[in-house]
ZAMARGU-4260 file (C-alpha; in steps of 0.2 Angstrom, whole numbers, plus 5000, padded with zeros to 4 digits):
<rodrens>
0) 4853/4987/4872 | 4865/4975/4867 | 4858/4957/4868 | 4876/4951/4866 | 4881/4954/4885
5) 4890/4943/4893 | 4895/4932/4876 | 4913/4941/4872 | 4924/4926/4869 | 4936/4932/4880
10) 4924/4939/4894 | 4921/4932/4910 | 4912/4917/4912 | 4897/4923/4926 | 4891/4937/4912
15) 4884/4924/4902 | 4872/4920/4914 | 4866/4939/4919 | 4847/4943/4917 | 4849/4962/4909
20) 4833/4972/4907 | 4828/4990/4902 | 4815/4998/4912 | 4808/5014/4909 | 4801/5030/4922
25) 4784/5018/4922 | 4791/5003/4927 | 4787/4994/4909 | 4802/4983/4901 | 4810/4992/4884
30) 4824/4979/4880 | 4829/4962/4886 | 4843/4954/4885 | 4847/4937/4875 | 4855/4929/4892
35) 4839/4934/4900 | 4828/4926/4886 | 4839/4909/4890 | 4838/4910/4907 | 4820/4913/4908
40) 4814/4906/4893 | 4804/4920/4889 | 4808/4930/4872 | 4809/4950/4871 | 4795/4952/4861
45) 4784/4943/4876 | 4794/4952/4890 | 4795/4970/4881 | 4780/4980/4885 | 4776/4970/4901
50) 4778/4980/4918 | 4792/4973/4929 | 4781/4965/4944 | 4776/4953/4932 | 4794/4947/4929
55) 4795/4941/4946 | 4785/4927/4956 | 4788/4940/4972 | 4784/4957/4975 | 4780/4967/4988
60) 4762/4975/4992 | 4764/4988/4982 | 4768/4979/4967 | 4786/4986/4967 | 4801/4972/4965
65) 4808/4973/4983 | 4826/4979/4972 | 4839/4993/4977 | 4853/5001/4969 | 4867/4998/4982
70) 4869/4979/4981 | 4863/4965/4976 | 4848/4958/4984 | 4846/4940/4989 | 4829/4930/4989
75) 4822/4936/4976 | 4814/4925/4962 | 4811/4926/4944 | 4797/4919/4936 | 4800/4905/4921
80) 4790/4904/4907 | 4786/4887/4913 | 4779/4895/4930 | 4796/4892/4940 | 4805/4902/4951
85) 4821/4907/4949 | 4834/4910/4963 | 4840/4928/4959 | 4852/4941/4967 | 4848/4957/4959
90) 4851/4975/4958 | 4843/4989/4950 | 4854/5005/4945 | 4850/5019/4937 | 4856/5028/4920
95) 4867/5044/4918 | 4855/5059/4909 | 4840/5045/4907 | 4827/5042/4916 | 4825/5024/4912
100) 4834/5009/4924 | 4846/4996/4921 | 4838/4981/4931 | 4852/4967/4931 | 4853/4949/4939
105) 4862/4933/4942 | 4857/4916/4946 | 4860/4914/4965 | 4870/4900/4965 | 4883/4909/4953
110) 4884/4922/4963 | 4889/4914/4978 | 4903/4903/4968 | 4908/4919/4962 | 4909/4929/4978
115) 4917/4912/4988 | 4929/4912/4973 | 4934/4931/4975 | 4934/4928/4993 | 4945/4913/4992
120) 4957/4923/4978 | 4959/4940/4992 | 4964/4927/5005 | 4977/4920/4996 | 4984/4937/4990
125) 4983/4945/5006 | 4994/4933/5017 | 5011/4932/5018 | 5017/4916/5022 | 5011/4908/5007
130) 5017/4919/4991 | 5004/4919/4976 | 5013/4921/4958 | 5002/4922/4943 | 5009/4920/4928
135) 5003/4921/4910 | 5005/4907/4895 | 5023/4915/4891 | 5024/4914/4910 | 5029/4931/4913
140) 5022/4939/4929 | 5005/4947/4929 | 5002/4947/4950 | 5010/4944/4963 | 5005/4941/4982
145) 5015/4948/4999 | 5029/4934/4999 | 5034/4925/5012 | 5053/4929/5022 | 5066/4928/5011
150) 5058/4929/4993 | 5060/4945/4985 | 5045/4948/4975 | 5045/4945/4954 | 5042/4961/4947
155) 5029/4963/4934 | 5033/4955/4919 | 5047/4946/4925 | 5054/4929/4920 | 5061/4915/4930
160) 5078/4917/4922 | 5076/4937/4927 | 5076/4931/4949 | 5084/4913/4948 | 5102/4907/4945
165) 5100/4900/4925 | 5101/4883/4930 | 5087/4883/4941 | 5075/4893/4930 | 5079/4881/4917
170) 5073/4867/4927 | 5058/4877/4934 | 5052/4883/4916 | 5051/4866/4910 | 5039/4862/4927
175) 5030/4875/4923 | 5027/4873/4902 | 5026/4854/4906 | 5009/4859/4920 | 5004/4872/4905
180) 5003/4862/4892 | 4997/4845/4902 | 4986/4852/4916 | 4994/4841/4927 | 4997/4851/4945
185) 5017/4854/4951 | 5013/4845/4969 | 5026/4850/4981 | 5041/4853/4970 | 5059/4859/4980
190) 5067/4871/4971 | 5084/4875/4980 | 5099/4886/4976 | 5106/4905/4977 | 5098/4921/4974
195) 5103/4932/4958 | 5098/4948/4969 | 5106/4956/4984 | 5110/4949/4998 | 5113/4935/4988
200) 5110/4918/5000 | 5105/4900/4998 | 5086/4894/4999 | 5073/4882/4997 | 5057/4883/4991
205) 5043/4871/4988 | 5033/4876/4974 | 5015/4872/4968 | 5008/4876/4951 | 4991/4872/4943
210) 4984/4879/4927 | 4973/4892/4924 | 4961/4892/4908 | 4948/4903/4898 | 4929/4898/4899
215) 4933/4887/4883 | 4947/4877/4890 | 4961/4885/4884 | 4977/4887/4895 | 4979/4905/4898
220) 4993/4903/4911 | 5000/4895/4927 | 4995/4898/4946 | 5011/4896/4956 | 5009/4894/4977
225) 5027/4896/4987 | 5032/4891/5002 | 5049/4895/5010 | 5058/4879/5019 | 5076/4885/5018
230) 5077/4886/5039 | 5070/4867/5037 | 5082/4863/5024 | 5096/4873/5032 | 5092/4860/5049
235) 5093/4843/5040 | 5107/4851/5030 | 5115/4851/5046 | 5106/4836/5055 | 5115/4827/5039
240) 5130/4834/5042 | 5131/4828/5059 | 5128/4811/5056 | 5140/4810/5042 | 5153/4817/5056
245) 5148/4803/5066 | 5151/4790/5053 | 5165/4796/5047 | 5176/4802/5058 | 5185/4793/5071
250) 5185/4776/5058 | 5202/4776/5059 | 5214/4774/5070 | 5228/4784/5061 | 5229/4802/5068
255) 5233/4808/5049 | 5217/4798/5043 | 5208/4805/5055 | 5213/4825/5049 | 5211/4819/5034
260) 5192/4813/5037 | 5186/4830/5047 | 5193/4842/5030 | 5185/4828/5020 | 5167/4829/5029
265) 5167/4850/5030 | 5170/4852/5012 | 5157/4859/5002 | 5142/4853/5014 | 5149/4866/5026
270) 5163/4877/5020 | 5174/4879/5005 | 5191/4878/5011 | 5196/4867/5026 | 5211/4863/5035
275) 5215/4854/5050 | 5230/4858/5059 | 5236/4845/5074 | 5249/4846/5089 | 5267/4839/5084
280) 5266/4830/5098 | 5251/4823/5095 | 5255/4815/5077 | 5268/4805/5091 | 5256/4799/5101
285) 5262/4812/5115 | 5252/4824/5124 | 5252/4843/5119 | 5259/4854/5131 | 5246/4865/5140
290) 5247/4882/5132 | 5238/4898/5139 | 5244/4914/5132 | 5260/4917/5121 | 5249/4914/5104
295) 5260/4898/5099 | 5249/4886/5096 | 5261/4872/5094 | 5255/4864/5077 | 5256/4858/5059
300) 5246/4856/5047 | 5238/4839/5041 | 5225/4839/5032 | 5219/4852/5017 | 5202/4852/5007
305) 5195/4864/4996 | 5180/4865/4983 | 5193/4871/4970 | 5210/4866/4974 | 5220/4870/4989
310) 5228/4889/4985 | 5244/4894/4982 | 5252/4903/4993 | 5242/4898/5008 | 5251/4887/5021
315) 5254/4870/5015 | 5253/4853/5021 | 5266/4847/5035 | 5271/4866/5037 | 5271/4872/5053
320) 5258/4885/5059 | 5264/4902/5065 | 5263/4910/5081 | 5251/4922/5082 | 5249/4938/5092
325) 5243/4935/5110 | 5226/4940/5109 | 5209/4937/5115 | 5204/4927/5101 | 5219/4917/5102
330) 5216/4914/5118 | 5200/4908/5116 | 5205/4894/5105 | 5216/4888/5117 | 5203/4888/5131
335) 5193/4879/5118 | 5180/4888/5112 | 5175/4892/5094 | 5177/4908/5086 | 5171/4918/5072
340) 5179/4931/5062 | 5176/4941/5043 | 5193/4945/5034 | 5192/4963/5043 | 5193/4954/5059
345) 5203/4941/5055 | 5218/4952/5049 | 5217/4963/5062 | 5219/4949/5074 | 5234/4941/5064
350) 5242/4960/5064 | 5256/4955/5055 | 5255/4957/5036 | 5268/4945/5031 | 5257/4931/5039
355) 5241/4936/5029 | 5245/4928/5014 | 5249/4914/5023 | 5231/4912/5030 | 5220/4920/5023
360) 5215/4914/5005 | 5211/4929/4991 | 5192/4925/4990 | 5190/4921/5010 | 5177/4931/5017
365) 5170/4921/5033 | 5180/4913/5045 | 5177/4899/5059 | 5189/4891/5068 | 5184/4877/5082
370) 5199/4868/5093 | 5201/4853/5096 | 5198/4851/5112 | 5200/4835/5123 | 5203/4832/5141
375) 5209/4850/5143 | 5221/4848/5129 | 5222/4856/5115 | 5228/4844/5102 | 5223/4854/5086
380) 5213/4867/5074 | 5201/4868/5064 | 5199/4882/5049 | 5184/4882/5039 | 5182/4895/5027
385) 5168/4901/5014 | 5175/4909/4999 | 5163/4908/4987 | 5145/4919/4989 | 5143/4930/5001
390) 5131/4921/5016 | 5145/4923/5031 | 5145/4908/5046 | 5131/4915/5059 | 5132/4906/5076
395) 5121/4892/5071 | 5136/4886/5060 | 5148/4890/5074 | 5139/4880/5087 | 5139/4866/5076
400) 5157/4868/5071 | 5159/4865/5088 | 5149/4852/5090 | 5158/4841/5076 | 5175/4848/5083
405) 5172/4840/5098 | 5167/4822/5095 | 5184/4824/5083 | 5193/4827/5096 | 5190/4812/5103
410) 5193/4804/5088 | 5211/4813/5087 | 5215/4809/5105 | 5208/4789/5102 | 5221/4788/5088
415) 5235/4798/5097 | 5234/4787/5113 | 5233/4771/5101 | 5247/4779/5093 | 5257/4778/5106
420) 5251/4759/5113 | 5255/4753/5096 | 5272/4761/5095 | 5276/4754/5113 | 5269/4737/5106
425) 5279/4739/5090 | 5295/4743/5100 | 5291/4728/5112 | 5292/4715/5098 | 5306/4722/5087
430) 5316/4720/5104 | 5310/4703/5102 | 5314/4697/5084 | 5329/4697/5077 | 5342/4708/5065
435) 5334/4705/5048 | 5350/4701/5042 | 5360/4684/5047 | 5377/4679/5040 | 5382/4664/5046
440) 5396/4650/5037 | 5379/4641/5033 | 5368/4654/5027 | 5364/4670/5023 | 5345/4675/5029
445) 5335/4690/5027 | 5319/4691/5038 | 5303/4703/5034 | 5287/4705/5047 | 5274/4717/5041
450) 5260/4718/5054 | 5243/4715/5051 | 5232/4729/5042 | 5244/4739/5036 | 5253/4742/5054
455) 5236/4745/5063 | 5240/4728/5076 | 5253/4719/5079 | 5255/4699/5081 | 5266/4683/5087
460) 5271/4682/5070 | 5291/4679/5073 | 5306/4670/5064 | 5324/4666/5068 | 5340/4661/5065
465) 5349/4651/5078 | 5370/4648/5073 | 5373/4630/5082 | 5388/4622/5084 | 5400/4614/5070
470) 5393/4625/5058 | 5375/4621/5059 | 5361/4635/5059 | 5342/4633/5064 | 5328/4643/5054
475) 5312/4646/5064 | 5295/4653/5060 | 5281/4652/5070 | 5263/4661/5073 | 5255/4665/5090
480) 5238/4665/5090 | 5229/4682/5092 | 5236/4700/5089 | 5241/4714/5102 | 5253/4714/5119
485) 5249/4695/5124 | 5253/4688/5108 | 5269/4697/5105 | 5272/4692/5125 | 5270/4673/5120
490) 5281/4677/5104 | 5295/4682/5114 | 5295/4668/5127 | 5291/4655/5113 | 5307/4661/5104
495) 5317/4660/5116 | 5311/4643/5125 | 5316/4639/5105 | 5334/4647/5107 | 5337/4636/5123
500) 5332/4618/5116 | 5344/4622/5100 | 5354/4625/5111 | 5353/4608/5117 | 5355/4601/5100
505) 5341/4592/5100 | 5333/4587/5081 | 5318/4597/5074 | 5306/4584/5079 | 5311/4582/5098
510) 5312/4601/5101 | 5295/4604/5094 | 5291/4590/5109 | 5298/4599/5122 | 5288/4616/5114
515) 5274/4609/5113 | 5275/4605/5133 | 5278/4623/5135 | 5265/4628/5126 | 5253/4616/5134
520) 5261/4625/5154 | 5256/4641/5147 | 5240/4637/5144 | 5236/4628/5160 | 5243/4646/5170
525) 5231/4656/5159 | 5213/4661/5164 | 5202/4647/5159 | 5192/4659/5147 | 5207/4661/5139
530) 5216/4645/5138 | 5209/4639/5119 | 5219/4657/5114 | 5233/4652/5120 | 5245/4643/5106
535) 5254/4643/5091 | 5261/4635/5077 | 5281/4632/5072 | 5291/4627/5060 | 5309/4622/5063
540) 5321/4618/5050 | 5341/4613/5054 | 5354/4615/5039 | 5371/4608/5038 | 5383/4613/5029
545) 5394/4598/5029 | 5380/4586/5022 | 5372/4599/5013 | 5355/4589/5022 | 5340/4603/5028
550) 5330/4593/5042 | 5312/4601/5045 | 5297/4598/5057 | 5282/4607/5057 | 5268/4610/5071
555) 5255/4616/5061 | 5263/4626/5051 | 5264/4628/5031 | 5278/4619/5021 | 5296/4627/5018
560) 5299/4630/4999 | 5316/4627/4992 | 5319/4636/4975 | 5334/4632/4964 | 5345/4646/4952
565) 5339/4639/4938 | 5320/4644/4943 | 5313/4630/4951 | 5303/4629/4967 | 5292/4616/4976
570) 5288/4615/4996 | 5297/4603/5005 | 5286/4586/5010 | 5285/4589/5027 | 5271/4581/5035
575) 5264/4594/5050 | 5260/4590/5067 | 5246/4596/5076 | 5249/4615/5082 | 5260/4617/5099
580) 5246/4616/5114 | 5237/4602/5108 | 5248/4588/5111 | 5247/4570/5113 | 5253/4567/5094
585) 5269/4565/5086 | 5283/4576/5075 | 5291/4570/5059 | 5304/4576/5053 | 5309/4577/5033
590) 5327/4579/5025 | 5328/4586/5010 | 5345/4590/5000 | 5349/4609/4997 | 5362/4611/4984
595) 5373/4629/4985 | 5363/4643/4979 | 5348/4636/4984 | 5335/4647/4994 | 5325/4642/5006
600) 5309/4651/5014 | 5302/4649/5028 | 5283/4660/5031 | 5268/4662/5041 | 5249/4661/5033
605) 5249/4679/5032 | 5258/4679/5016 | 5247/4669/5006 | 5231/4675/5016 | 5216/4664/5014
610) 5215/4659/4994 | 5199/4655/4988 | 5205/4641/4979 | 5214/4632/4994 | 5230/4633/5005
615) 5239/4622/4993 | 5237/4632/4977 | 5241/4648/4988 | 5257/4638/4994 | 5260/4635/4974
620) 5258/4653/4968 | 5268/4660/4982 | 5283/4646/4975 | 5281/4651/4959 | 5285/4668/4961
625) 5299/4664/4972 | 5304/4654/4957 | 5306/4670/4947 | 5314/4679/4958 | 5328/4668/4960
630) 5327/4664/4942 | 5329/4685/4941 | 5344/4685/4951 | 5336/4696/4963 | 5344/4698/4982
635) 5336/4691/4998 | 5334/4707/5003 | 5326/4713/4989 | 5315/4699/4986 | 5308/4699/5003
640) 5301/4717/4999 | 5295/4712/4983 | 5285/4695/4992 | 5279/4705/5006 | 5273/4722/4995
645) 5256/4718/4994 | 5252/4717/5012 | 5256/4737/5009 | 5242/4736/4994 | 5229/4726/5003
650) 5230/4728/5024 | 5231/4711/5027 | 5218/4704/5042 | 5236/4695/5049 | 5251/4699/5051
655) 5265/4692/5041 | 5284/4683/5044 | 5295/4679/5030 | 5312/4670/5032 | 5324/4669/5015
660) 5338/4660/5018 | 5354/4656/5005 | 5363/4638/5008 | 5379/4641/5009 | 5387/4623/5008
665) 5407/4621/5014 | 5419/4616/5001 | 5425/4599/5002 | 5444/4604/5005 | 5439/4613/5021
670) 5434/4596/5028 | 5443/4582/5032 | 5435/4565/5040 | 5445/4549/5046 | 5439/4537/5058
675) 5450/4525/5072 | 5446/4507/5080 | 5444/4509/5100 | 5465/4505/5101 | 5478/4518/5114
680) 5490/4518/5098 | 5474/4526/5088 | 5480/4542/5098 | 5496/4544/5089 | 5488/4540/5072
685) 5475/4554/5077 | 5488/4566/5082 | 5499/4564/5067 | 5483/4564/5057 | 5477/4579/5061
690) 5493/4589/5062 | 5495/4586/5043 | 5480/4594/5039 | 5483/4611/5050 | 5497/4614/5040
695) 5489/4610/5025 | 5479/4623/5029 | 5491/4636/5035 | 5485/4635/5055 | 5501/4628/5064
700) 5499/4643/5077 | 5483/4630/5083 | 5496/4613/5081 | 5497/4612/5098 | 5478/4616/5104
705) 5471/4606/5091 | 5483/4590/5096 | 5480/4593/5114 | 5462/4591/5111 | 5460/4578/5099
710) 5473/4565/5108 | 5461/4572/5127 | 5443/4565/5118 | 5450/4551/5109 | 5458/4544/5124
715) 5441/4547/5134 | 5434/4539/5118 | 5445/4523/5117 | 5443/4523/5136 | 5425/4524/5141
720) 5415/4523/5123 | 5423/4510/5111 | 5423/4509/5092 | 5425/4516/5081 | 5431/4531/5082
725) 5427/4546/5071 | 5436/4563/5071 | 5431/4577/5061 | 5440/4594/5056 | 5430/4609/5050
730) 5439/4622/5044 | 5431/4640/5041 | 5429/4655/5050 | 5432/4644/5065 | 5439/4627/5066
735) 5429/4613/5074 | 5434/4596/5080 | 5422/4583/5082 | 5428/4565/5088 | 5411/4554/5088
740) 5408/4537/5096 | 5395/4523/5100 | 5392/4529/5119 | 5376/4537/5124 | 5386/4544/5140
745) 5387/4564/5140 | 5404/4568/5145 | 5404/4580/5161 | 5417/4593/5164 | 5424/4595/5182
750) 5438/4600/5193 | 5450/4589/5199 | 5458/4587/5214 | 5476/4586/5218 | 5477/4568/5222
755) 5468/4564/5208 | 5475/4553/5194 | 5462/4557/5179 | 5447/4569/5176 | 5457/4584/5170
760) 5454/4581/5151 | 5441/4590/5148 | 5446/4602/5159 | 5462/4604/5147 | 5449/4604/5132
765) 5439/4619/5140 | 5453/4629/5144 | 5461/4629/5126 | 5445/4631/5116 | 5433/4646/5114
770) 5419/4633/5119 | 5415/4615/5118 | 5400/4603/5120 | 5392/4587/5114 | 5377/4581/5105
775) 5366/4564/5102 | 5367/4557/5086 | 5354/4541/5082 | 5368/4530/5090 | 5382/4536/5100
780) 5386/4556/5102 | 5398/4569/5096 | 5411/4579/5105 | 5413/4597/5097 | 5427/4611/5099
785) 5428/4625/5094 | 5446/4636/5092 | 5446/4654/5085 | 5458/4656/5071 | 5473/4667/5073
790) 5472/4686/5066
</rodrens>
């Protein structure tokens, strides 16, 4: 008998502890066994020879060991060399064509790590939730367990490269040499991607891997444990997907954005190729006609996304979508309900082969298709397609295609029904600002408003240009406080309450008086929760021509900036008032000289936005680049673009009014001044005077108007008023009389009676003129007229 039993380097560990004896047809030991000798301490030569009761500290009456041949027998004890028992399991089994007896045994407490081990080792193979992958040190498959749903078994001998994408047995292997050569256990490791084998699908697995070694230490190979988690994975795949939905869609309040967000969040979580199709009358703001039946859907398409590029061939963006046969599926969509089809189906249903191309892309093999459906209205489509793979939409996806479609509906029909408030807001205050082109003998202005964020809300930012008599023009700007229909409401009464007191005549610093009382009415009739909203700040500033003199005053409002040809610019030193509202303080007004050529521009705080460095050296920068655009030669019109362009860049938080205007200065021959003491005879002078100068300038078809006129006021003057007396002719594309004089009296037109001897001057003056009036100057008044010149 072999004494070596048990000590093969590569044999299993529990052999090196079995107890092998030899017993012959008497029962007497003929070989022991060098484990036995260990185990025991007793050498062959003591034990050889011996009969085997006495190797045992038991036996039975008979003197027998109590031993069978069927299976090991528990409680049975070995007798040490130093009188101790030793806890045995042992079996007795008898020899083919000998009557001699193997009698074999193991230290019981190796037994029963051996037979808790085995037991432990079947219970793993045998489930099948759990799959059980044992591989070797070149990490080829040796066994293999019942695997869970889902994962194919390896076959023997296979590699992870032989059942993975190569991407993902790359990453595994290195997992795997890594726990191979370290010893340190793969806890929990997700492995997720698509199958190399038929049907091929995605999954996710969480792997497990410890080493396995020799009775030496030395790795022999790796233990892997798999669990399948792709449902879990698939679930917060979608759980994810919905809360990106939810966060993304419905941001903005653009009905393109808002396509444009759904294709964005589908594409790749949940299909490959996506596009949005809407309702034209949805894009303006409108309502979608109810369809039912007839297979035209009404719609175009905004939005595309794919994973590789949007097809050629497949219906582009802006295109409209074709009418489809009036079929059950079609219908379905327009009762709002989500559909499924695969390219078999879906062709079928299209029936026309012209429109395949159209859409259907080449690699499309799973369709789903979810209206958008709000408030009975279908006010678009959705078409998500997978192309890639070959895992189809089940009705999992569909109900959460559904589910996304429908809070996006919302989100469409929230930006479709702001589309239309804003457009009826946007309407509402162009009606209310002026052309954006002005000509007038004094200037030429060019106004720009961009509203605030791009578009997305509209203010009170307004400006204005206000022709006045003898020439004179008034620039306006101003900004309402807030944004939406009440500011652009308080805009339009603001501008016009500032047309009427122009209309008066009345200098920068009074009318911003007379606003600021308005202002202050408004707010008393507004609710009380509402009052500090209600206000403004203006800017007026009032150019004549004759003088060449600009006259502003400010409520609150940031200075005008006057910019030369020659590339110069500076703001105007106007000292602002408090905003209109607050009252209680004064206005000043500043006079500054504008040469011809010179541009002046008049803005709101939305065109500088809020500098980090200050309002001033915003004001500065915005001066200098007026500067350089005047230096360039550029046009009002164009410059106006240019200042205002980076509102389009960076959506501004406010909206934004810009007024450019040109000085346009009269020449000096097309006045003429002369001045008359308080004497009847001044009349004739006047007369005579004036009469020169119409013909000088070629207008003797007005002799008679103009004398009439100028001998009425300079009576009335000479009269009622005193000297001196001042009469001015402007000649341009109108010509304007003024006669001035020291008396604060307004002059009041009225209808004589028969048997009156006076009174009908003015009268005359009315009748002869296209109109007339008078204004205060810092003593005395002015009486204007003005005569249209002859074709």
């Amino acid at each position: 008998m072999d004494s070596r039993i048990g000590e093969d380097d590569d044999g299993y560990d529990a052999l090196a502890t079995v107890v092998a004896a030899l017993i012959d047809d008497h029962g007497t030991v003929r070989q022991w066994s060098r484990a036995a000798a260990e185990l025991l301490g007793r050498s062959a030569d003591e034990v050889c020879g011996l009969h085997v009761s006495e190797l045992f500290a038991s036996t039975r009456t008979d003197g027998a060991p109590s031993v069978g041949p069927s299976s090991p027998t528990a409680g049975m004890f070995l007798r040490h060399a130093h009188g101790d028992a030793v806890n045995v399991r042992c079996r007795l089994l008898p020899l083919e064509q000998s009557a001699h007896q193997l009698l074999l045994a193991v230290p019981a407490d190796r037994a029963e790590e051996s037979d808790q081990a085995t037991a432990l080792l079947r219970a793993l193979l045998a489930q099948d939730q759990i799959g059980v992958i044992v591989r070797d040190a070149d990490l080829a498959v040796v066994r293999t367990s019942s695997t869970p749903p889902g994962l194919s078994a390896p076959p023997l001998g296979s590699t992870l490269a032989d059942v993975m994408e190569p991407s993902h047995a790359a990453t595994i292997e290195a997992e795997l040499r890594t726990v191979l050569t370290t010893g340190v256990p793969l806890v929990d490791h997700t492995l997720r991607g698509r199958s190399r084998s038929a049907p091929v699908h995605e999954y996710s697995f969480s792997v497990t891997a410890v080493r396995t070694t020799d009775r030496h230490g030395r790795p022999t190979g790796v233990i892997a444990l798999v669990t399948d988690a792709t449902a879990q994975w698939l679930a917060g795949r979608r759980l994810r997907l919905r809360h990106h939905a939810s966060t993304r869609i419905g941001r903005s309040l653009d009905v393109r954005r808002t396509a444009q967000d759904i294709a964005e969040v589908l594409v790749p979580d949940f299909a490959d190729l996506v596009s949005v199709d809407l309702a034209d009358k949805v894009l303006a703001g409108d309502e979608p006609p109810r369809t039912f039946g007839g297979g035209d859907l009404h719609l175009r398409r905004m939005a595309v996304r794919a994973t590789d590029g949007w097809p050629r061939g497949l219906l582009p963006l802006e295109a409209r979508f074709p009418r489809l046969p009036d079929r059950p599926p079609v219908r379905d969509l327009q009762e709002g309900r989500t559909v499924l089809f695969d390219r078999d189906s879906i062709s079928r249903a299209i029936g026309d082969s012209r429109l395949s191309p159209l859409l259907i892309p080449d690699n499309g093999h799973s369709l789903a298709m979810a209206p958008l459906f709000a408030r009975g209205l279908v006010l678009g489509l959705v078409s998500a397609w997978r192309t890639q793979g070959d895992e189809p939409f089940d009705q999992e996806d569909a109900d959460m295609l559904a589910e996304i479609a429908a809070h996006a509906a919302l989100s469409v029909d929230n930006a479709r029904r702001y589309t239309r408030e804003h457009r009826a807001a946007v309407a509402l205050q162009q009606r209310l600002l002026p052309a954006a082109t002005t000509l007038t003998p004094a200037v030429e202005a060019v106004g720009k408003y961009v509203p605030a964020a791009d578009g997305a809300e509209i203010g009170g930012d307004w400006f204005d240009v206000i022709p006045l008599p003898s020439l004179r023009v008034a620039l306006v700007v101003g900004d309402v406080i807030g944004h939406g229909l009440h500011a652009a409401a308080t805009m339009g009464r603001l501008r016009t309450a500032v047309q009427t007191l122009a209309d008066l005549e009345l200098p920068p610093d009074e009318l911003l008086v007379r606003l600021d009382e308005l202002v202050a009415r408004l707010a008393a009739e507004a609710d009380p929760a509402e009052r500090d909203t209600v206000g403004a700040t203006c800017l007026v500033a009032l150019y004549d021509p004759v003088t060449q003199l600009c006259t502003v005053a400010s409520a609150g409002h940031l200075p005008p900036i006057a910019a030369g040809p020659d590339g110069t610019a500076r703001p105007l030193p106007v000292r602002p008032g408090p905003p209109l509202g607050v009252g209680g303080l004064p206005f000043e007004a500043t006079t500054a000289h504008l040469a011809p050529g010179d541009w002046l521009a008049l803005y709101s705080d939305g065109l500088i936005g809020q500098p980090a460095d200050g309002i001033d050296a915003g004001v500065n920068r915005l001066a200098g680049r007026i500067a350089d655009l005047h230096r360039a030669q550029c046009s009002l019109r164009r410059a106006g673009e240019v200042l205002t362009a980076g509102q389009a860049d960076r959506p501004a938080a406010d909206d934004t009014a810009l007024l450019l205007a040109l000085a346009r200065p009269l020449r000096h021959d097309a006045i003429a001044e002369w001045e008359f003491p308080a004497d009847p005879a001044a009349v004739a002078d006047a007369r005579a005077a004036v009469a020169r100068k119409i013909g000088e300038w070629g207008l003797t078809d007005l002799d008679f108007a103009v004398e009439l006129i100028v001998s009425e006021l300079i009576t009335n003057a000479v009269r009622y008023a005193g000297g001196p007396i001042g009469l001015r002719l402007i000649h341009d594309k109108v010509l304007v009389c003024e006669v001035s004089d020291p008396s604060n009296t307004q002059p009041r037109l009225r209808q004589a009676s028969s048997s009156d001897e006076g009174g009908r001057g003015l009268f005359l003056v009315a009748q002869v003129s296209s109109r007339w009036g008078s204004r205060y100057r810092q003593s005395g008044k002015t009486i204007w007229v003005e005569l249209a010149l002859p074709d």
